[in-house]
VEXLUMLO-146576 format. One record per residue: residue in one letter; x, y, z of N, C-alpha, C in turn. Coordinates in steps of 0.02 Angstrom, whole numbers, padded with zeros to 5 digits, always signed. Layout:
aXYZXYZXYZ;...
***
This chain:
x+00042-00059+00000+00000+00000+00000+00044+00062+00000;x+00020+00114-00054+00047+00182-00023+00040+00214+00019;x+00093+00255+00052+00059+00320+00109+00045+00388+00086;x+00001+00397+00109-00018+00460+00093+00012+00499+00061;x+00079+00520+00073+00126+00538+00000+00123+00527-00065;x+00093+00454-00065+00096+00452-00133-00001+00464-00182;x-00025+00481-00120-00108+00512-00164-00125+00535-00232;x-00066+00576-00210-00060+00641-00275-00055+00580-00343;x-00016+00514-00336+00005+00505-00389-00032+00443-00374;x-00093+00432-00374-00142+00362-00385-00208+00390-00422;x-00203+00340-00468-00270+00342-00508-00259+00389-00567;x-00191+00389-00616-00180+00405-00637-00136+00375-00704;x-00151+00313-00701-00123+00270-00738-00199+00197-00722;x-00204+00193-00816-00272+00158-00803-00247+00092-00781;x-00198+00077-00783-00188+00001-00755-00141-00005-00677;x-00135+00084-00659-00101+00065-00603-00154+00065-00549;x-00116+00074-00484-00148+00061-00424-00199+00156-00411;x-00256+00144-00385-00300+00200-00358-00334+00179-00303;x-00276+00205-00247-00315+00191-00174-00265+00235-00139;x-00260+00259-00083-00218+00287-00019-00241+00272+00039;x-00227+00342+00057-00228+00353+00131-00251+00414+00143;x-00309+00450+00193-00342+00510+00206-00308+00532+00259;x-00288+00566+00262-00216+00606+00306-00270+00661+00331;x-00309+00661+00395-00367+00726+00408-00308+00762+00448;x-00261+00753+00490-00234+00823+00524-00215+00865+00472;x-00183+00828+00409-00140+00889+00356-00192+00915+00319;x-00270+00892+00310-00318+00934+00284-00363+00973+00333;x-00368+00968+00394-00385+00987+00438-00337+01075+00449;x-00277+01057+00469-00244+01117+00444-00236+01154+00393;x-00251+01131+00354-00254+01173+00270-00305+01185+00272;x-00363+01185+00299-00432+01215+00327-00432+01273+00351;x-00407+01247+00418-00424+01281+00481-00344+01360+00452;x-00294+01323+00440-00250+01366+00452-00196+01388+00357;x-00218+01377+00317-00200+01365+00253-00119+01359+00250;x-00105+01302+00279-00045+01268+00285-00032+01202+00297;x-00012+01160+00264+00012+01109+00300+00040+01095+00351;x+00033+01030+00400+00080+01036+00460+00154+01042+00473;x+00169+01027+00395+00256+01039+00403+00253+01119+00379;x+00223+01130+00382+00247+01190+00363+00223+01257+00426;x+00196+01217+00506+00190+01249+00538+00234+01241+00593;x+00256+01289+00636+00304+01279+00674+00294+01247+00723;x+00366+01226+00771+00342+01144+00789+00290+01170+00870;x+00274+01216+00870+00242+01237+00961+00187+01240+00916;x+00154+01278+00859+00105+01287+00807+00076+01217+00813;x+00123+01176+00798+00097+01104+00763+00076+01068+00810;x+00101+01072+00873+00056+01038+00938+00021+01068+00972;x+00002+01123+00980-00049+01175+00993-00112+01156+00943;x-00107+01146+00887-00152+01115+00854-00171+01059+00859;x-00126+01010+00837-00140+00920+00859-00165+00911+00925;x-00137+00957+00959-00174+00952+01047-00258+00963+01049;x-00278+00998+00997-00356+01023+01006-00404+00979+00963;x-00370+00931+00955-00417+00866+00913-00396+00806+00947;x-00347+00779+00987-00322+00733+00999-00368+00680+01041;x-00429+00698+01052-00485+00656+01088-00521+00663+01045;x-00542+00692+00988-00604+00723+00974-00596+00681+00904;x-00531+00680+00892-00550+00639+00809-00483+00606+00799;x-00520+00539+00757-00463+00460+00762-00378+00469+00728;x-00362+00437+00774-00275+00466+00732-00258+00401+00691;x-00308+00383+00682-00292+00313+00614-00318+00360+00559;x-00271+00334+00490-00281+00364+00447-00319+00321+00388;x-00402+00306+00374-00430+00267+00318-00391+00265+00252;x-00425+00198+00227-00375+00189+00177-00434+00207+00114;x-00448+00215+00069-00480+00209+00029-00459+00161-00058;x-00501+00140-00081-00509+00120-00157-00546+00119-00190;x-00528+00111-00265-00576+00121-00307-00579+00069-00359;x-00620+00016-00377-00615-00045-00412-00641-00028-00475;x-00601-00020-00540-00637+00012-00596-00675-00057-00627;x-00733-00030-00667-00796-00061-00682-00794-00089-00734;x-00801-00161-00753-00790-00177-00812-00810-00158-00892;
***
């Protein structure tokens, strides 16, 4: 399986693989704060992760897509 890194580049080749991983803190911040988490500083970045850390799952779903014959 890919990680989330590689999203950008699934489902883009008709015979390759189209599935990942839903990464919600790094869209959650690009929401809330229009940045990614690397790209917020590191007291930023747990000041944030701290205000979800009960509230929503730190597993990341996998998703796919089975093309149709």
């Amino acid at each position: 399986m890919p990680t989330y890194l590689e999203n950008a580049s699934m489902g883009q080749h008709p015979r390759g693989p189209n599935y990942g991983v839903f990464d919600f803190a790094n869209l959650f911040s690009k929401a809330m704060n229009d940045q990614s988490l690397d790209q917020l500083s590191p007291e930023a970045n747990g000041e944030f992760l701290a205000r979800f850390e009960h509230k929503v799952s730190d597993h990341m779903p996998i998703w796919f897509r089975l093309p149709l014959p």
